[in-house]
MARNU-720626 format. One record per atom (N, C-alpha, C): residue in three letters; atom name; x negated, y, z negated. Coordinates in pm, whole numbers, plus 50000, padded with zeros to 5 digits. Layout:
REM MARNU-720626
<volo resn="ALA" name="CA" xx="X" yy="Y" zz="Z"/>
...
//
This chain:
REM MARNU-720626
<volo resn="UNK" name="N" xx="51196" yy="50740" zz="52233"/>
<volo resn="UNK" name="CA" xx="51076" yy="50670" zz="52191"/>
<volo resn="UNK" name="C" xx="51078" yy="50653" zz="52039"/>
<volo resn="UNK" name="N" xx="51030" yy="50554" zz="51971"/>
<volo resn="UNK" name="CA" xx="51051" yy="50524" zz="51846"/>
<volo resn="UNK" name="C" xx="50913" yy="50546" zz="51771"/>
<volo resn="UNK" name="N" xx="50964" yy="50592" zz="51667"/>
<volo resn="UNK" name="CA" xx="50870" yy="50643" zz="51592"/>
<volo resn="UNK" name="C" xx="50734" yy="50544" zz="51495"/>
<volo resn="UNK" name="N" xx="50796" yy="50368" zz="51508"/>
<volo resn="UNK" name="CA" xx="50775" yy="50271" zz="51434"/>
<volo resn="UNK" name="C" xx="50650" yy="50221" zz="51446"/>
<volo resn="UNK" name="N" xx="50503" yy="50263" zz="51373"/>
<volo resn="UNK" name="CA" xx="50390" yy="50224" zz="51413"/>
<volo resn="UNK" name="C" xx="50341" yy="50109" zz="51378"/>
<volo resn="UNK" name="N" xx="50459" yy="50024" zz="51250"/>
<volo resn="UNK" name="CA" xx="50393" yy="49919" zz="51173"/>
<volo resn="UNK" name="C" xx="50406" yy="49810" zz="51314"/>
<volo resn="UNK" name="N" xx="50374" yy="49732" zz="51358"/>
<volo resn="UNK" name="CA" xx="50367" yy="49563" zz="51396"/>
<volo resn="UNK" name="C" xx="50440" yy="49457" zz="51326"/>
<volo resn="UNK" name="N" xx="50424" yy="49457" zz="51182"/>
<volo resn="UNK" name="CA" xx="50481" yy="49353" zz="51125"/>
<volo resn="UNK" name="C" xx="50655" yy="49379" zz="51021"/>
<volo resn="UNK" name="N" xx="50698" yy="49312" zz="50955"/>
<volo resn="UNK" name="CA" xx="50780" yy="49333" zz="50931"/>
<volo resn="UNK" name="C" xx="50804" yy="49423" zz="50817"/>
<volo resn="UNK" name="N" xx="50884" yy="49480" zz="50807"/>
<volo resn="UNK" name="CA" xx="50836" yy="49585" zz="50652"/>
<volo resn="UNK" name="C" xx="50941" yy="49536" zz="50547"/>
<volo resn="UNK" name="N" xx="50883" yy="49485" zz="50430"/>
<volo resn="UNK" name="CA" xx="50958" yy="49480" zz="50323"/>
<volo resn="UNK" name="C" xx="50991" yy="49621" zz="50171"/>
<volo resn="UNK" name="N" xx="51145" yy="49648" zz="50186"/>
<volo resn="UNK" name="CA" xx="51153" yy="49764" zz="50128"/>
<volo resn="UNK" name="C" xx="51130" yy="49749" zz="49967"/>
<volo resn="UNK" name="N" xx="51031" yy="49827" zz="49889"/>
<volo resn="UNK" name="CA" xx="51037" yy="49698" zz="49788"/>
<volo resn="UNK" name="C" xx="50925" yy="49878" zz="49695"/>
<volo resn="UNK" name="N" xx="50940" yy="49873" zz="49539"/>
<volo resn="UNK" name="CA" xx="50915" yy="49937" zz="49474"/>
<volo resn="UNK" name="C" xx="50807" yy="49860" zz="49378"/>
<volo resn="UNK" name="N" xx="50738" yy="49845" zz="49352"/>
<volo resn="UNK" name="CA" xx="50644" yy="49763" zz="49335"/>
<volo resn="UNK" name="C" xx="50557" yy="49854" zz="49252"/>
<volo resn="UNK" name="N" xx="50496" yy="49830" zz="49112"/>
<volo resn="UNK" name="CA" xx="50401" yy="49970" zz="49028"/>
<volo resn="UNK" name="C" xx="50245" yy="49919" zz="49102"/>
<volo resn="UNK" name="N" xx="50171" yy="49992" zz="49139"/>
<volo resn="UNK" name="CA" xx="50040" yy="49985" zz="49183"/>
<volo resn="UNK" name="C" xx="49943" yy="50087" zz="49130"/>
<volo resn="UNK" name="N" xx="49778" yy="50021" zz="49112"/>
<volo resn="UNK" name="CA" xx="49705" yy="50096" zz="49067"/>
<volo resn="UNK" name="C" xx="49611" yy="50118" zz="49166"/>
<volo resn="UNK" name="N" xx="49517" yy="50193" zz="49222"/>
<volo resn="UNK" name="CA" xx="49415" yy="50222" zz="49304"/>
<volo resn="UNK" name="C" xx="49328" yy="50345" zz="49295"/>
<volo resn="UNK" name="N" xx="49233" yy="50310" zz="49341"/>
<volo resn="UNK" name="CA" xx="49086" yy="50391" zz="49299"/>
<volo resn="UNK" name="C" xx="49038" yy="50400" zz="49479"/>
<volo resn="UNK" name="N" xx="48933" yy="50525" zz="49450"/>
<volo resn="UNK" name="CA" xx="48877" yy="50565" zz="49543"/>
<volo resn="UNK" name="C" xx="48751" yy="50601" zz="49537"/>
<volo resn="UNK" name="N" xx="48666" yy="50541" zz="49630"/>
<volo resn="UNK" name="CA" xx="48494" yy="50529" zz="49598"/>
<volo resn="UNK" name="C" xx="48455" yy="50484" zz="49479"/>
<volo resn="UNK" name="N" xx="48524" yy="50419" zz="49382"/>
<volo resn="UNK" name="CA" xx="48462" yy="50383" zz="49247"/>
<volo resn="UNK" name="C" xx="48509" yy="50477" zz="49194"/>
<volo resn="UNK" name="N" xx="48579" yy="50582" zz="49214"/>
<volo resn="UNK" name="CA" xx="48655" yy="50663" zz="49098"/>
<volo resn="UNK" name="C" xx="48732" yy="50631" zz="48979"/>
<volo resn="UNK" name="N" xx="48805" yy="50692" zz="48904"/>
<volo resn="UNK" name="CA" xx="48891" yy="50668" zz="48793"/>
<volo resn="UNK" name="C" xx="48998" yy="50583" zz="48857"/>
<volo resn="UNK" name="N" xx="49073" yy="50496" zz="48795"/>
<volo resn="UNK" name="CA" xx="49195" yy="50455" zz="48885"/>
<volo resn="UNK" name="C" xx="49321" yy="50562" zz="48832"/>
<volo resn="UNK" name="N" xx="49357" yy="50529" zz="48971"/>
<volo resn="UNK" name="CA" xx="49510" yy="50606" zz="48924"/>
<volo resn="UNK" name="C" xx="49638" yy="50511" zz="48947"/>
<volo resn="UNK" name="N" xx="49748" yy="50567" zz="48973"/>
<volo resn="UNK" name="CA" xx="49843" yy="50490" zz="48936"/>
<volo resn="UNK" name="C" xx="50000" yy="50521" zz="49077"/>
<volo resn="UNK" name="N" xx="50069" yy="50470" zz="49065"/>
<volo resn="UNK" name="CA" xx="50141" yy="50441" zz="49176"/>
<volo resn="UNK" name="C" xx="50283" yy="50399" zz="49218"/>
<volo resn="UNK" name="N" xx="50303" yy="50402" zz="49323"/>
<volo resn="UNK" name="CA" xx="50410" yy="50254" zz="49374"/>
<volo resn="UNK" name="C" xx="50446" yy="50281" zz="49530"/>
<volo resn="UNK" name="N" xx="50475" yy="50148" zz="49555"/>
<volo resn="UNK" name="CA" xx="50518" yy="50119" zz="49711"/>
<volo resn="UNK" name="C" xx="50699" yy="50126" zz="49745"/>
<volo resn="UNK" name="N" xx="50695" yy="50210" zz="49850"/>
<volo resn="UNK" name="CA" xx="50794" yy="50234" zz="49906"/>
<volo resn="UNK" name="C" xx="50867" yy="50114" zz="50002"/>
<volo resn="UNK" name="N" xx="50761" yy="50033" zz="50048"/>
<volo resn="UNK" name="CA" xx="50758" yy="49980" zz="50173"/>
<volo resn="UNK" name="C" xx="50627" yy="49897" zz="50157"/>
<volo resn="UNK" name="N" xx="50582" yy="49776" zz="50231"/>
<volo resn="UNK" name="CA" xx="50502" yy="49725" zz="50218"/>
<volo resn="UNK" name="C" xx="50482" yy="49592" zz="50353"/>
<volo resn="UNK" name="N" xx="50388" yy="49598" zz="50389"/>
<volo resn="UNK" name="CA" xx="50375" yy="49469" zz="50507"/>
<volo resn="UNK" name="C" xx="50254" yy="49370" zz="50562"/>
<volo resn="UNK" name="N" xx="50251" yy="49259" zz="50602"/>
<volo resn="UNK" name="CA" xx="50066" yy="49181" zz="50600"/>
<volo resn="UNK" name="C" xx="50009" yy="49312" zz="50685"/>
<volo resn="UNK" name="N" xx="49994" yy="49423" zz="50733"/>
<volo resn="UNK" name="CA" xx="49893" yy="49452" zz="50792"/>
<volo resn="UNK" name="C" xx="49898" yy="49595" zz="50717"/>
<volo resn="UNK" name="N" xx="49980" yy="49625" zz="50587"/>
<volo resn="UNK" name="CA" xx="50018" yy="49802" zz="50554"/>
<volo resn="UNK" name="C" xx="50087" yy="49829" zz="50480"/>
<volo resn="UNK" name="N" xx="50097" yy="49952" zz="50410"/>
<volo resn="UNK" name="CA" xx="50196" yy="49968" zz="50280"/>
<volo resn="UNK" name="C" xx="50252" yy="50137" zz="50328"/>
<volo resn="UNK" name="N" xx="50357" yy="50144" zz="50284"/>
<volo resn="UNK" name="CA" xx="50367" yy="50333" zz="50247"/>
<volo resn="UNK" name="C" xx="50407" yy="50352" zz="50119"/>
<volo resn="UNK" name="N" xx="50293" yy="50431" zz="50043"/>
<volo resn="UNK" name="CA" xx="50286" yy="50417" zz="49906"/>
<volo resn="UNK" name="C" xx="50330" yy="50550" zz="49873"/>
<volo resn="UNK" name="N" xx="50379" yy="50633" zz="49716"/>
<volo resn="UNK" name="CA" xx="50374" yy="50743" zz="49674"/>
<volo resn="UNK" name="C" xx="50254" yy="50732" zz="49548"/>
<volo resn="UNK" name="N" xx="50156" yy="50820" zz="49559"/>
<volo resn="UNK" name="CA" xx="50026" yy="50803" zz="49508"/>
<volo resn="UNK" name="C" xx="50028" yy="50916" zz="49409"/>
<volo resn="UNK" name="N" xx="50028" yy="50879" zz="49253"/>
<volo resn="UNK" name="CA" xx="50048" yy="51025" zz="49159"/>
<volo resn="UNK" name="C" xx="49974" yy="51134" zz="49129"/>
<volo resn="UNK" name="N" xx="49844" yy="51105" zz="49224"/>
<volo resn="UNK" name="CA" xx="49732" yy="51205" zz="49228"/>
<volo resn="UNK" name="C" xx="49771" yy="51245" zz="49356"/>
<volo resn="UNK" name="N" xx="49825" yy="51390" zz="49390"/>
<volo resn="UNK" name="CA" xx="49832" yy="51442" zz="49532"/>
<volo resn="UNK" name="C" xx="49730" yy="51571" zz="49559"/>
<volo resn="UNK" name="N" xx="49641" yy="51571" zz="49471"/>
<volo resn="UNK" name="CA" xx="49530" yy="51730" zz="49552"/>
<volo resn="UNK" name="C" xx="49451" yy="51681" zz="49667"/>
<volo resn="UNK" name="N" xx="49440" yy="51547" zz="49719"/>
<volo resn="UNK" name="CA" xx="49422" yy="51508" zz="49862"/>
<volo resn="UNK" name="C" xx="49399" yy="51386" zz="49853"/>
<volo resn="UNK" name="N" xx="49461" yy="51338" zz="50002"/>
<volo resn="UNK" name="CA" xx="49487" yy="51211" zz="50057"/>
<volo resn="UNK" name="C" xx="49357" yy="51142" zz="50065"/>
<volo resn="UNK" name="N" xx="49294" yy="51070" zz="49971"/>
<volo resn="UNK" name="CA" xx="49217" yy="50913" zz="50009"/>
<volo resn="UNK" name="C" xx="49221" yy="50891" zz="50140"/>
<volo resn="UNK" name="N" xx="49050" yy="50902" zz="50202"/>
<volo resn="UNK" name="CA" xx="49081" yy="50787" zz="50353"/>
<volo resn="UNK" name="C" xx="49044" yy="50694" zz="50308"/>
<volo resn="UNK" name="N" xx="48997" yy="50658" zz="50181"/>
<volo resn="UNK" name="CA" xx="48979" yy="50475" zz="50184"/>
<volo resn="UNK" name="C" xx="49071" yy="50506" zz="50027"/>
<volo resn="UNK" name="N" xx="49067" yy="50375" zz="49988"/>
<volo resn="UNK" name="CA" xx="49156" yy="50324" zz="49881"/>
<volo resn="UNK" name="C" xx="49140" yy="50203" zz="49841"/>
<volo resn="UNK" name="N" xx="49116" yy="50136" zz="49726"/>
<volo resn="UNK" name="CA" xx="49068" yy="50013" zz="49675"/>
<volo resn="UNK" name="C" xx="49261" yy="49992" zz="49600"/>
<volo resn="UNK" name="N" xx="49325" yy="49915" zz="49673"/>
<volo resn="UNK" name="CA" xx="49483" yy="49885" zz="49586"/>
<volo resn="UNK" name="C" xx="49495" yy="49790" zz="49557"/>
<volo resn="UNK" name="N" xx="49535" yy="49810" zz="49408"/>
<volo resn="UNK" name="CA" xx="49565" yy="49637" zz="49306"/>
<volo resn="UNK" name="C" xx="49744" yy="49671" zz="49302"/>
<volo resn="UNK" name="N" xx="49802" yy="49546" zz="49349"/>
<volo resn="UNK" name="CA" xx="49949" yy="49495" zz="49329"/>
<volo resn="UNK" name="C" xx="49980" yy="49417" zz="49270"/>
<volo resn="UNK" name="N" xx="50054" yy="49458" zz="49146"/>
<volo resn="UNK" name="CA" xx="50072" yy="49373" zz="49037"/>
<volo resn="UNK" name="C" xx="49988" yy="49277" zz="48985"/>
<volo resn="UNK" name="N" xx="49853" yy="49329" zz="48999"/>
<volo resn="UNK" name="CA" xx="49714" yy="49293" zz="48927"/>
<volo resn="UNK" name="C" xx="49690" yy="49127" zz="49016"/>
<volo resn="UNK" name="N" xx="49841" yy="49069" zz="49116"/>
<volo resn="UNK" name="CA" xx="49813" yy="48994" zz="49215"/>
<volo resn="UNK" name="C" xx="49678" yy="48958" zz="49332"/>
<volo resn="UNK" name="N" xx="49700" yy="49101" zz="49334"/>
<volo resn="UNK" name="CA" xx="49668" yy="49112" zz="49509"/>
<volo resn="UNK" name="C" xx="49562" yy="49280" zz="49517"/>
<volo resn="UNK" name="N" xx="49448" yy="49208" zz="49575"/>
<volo resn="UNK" name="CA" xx="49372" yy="49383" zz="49554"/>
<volo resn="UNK" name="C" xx="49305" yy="49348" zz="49710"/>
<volo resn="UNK" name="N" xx="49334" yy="49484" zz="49751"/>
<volo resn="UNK" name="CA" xx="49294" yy="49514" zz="49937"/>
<volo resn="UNK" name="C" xx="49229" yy="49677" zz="49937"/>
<volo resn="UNK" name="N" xx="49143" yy="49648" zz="50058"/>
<volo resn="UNK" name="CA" xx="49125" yy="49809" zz="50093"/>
<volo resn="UNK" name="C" xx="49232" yy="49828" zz="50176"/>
<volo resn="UNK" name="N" xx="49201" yy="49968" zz="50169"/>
<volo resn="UNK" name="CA" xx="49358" yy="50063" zz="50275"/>
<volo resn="UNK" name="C" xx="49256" yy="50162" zz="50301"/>
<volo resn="UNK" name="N" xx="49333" yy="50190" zz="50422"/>
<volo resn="UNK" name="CA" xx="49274" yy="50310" zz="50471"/>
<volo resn="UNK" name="C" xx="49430" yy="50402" zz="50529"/>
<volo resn="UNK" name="N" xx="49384" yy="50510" zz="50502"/>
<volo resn="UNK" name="CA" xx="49497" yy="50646" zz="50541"/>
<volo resn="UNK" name="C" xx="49512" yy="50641" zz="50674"/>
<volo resn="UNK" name="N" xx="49645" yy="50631" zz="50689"/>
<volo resn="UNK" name="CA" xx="49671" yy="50651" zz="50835"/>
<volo resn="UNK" name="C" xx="49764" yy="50813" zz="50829"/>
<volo resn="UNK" name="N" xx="49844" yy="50839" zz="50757"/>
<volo resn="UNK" name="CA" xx="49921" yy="50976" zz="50757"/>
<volo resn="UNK" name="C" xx="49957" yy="50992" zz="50620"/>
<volo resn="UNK" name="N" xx="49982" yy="51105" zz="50577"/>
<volo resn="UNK" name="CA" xx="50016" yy="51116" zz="50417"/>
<volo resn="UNK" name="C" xx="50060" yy="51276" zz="50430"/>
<volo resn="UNK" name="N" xx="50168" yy="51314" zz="50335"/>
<volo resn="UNK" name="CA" xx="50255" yy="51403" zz="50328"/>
<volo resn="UNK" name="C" xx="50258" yy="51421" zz="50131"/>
<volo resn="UNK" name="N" xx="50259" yy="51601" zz="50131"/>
<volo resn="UNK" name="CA" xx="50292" yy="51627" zz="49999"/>
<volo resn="UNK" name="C" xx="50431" yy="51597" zz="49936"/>
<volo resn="UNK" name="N" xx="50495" yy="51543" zz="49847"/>
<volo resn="UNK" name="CA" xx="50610" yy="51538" zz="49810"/>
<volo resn="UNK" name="C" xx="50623" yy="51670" zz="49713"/>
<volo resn="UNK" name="N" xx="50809" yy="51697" zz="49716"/>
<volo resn="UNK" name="CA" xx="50816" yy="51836" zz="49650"/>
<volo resn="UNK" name="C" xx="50784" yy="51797" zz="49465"/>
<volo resn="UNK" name="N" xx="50711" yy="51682" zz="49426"/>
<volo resn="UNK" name="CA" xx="50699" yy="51681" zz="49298"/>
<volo resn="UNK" name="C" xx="50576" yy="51689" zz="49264"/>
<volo resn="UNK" name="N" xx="50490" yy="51693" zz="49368"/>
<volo resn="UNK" name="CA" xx="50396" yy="51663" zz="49334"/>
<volo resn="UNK" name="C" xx="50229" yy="51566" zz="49385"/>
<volo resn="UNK" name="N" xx="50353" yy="51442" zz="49418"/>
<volo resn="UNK" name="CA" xx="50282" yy="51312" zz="49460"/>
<volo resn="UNK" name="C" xx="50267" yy="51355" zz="49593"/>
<volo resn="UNK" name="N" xx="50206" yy="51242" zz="49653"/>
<volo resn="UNK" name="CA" xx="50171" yy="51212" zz="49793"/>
<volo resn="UNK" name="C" xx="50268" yy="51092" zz="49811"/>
<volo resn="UNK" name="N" xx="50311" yy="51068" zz="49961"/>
<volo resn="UNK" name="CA" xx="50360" yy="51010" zz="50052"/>
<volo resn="UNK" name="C" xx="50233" yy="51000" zz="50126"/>
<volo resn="UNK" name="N" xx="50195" yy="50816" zz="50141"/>
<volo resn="UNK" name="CA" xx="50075" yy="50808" zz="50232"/>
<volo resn="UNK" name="C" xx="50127" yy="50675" zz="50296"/>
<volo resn="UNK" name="N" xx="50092" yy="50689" zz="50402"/>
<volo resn="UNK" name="CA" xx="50110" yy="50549" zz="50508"/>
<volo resn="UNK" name="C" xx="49957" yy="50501" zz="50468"/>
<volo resn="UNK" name="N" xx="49962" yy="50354" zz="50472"/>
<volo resn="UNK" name="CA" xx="49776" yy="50290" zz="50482"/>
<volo resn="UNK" name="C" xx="49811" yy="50140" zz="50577"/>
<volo resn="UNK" name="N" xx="49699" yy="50158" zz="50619"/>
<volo resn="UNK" name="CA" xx="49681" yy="50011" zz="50699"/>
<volo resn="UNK" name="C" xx="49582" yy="49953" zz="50594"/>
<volo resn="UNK" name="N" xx="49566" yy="49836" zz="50591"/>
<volo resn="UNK" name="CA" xx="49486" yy="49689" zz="50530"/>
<volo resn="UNK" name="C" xx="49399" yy="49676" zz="50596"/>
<volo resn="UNK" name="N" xx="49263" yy="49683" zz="50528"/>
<volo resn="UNK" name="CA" xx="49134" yy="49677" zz="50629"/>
<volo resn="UNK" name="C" xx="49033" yy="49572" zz="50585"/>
<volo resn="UNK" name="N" xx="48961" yy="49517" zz="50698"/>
<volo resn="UNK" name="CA" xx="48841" yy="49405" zz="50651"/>
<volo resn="UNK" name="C" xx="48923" yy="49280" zz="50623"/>
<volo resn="UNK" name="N" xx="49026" yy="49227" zz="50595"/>
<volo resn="UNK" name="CA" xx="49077" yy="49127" zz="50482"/>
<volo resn="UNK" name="C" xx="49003" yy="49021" zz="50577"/>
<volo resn="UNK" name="N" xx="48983" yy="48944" zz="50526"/>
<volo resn="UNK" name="CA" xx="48915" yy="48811" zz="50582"/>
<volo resn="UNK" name="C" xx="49053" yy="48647" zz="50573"/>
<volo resn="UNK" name="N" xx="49062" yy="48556" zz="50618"/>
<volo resn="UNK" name="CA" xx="49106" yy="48474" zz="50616"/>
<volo resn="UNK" name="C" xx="49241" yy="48454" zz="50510"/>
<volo resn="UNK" name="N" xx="49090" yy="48397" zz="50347"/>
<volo resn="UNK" name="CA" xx="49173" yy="48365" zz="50265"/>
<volo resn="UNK" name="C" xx="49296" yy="48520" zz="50194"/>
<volo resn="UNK" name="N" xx="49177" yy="48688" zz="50230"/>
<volo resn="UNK" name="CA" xx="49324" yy="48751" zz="50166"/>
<volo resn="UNK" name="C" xx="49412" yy="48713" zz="50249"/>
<volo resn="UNK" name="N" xx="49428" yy="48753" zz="50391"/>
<volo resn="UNK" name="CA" xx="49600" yy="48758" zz="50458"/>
<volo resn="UNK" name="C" xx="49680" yy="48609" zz="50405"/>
<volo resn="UNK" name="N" xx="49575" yy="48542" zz="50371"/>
<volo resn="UNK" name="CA" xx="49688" yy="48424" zz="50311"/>
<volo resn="UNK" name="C" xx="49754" yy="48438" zz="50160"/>
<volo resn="UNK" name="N" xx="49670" yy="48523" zz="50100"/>
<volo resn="UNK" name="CA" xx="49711" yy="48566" zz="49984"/>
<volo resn="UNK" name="C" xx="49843" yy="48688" zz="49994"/>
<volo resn="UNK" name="N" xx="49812" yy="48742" zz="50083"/>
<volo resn="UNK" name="CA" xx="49931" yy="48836" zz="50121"/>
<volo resn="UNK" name="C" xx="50069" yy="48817" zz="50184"/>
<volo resn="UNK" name="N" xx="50046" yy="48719" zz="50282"/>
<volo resn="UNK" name="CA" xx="50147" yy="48632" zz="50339"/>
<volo resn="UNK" name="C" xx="50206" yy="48571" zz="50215"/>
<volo resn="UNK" name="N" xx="50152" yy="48509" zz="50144"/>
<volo resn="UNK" name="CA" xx="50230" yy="48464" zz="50009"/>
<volo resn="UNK" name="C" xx="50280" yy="48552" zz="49955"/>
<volo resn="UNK" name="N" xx="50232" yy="48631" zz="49886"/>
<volo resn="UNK" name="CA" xx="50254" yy="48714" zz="49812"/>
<volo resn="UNK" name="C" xx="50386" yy="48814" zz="49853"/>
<volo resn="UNK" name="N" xx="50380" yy="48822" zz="50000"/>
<volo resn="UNK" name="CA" xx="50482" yy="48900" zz="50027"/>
<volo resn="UNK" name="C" xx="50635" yy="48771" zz="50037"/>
<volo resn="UNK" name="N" xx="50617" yy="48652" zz="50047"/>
<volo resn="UNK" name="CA" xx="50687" yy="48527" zz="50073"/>
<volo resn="UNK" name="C" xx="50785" yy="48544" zz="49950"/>
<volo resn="UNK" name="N" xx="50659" yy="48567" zz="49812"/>
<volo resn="UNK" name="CA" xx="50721" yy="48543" zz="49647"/>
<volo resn="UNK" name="C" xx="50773" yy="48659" zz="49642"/>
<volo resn="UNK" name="N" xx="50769" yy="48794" zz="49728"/>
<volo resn="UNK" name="CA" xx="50838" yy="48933" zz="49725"/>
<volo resn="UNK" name="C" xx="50964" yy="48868" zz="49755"/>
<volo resn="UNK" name="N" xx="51000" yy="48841" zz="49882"/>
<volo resn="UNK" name="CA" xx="51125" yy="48861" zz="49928"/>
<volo resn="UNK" name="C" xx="51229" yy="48690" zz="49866"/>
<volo resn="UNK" name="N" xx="51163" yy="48622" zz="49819"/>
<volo resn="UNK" name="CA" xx="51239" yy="48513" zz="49672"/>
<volo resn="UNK" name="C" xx="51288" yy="48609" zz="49576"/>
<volo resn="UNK" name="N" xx="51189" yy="48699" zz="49500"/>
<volo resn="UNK" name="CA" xx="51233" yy="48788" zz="49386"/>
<volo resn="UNK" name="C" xx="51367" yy="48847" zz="49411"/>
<volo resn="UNK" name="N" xx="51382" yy="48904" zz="49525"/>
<volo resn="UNK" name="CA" xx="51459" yy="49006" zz="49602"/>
<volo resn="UNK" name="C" xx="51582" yy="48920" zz="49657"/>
<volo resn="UNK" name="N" xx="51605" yy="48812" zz="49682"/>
<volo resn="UNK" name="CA" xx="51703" yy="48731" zz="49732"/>
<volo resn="UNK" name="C" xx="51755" yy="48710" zz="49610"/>
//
């Protein structure tokens, strides 16, 4: 049985990200992995995993996330899986792009 919970396609991709929680301070970031419905991010604040998350990508693209699993790394950070929540119409079209101009960069 496979372990693979995403749906869509995952692009492997390192990407610097900033995100805040409840209106908190922002903190700071990057993506491991990234996809239209989810990201798995390493998050530089690890004393506990965010269930919600306000994430700006490359000051592009800003979505809520919500925690689906997250793991301590031995440095420090967090390892968090998030799904993409609420987006309405025009974001997933912004994301669909956005991930389109990812994998141009990358070619």
């Amino acid at each position: 049985m496979s372990t693979e919970r995403r749906q869509s396609y995952r692009l492997k991709c390192n990407l610097p990200l900033r995100y805040s929680r409840g209106g908190q301070r922002v903190c700071s970031g990057y993506t491991v992995d990234i996809s239209e419905t989810g990201a798995c991010l390493v998050l530089d604040e690890a004393a506990s995993s965010p269930a919600q998350i306000t994430l700006e990508l490359e000051s592009k693209v800003t979505l809520l996330a919500r925690t689906v699993w997250a793991e301590r790394l031995s440095d420090g950070k967090r390892l968090v899986g998030v799904t993409f929540e609420g987006m309405h119409f025009g974001q997933r079209l912004t994301v669909t792009n956005y991930l389109s101009e990812l994998i141009t960069r990358v070619a």
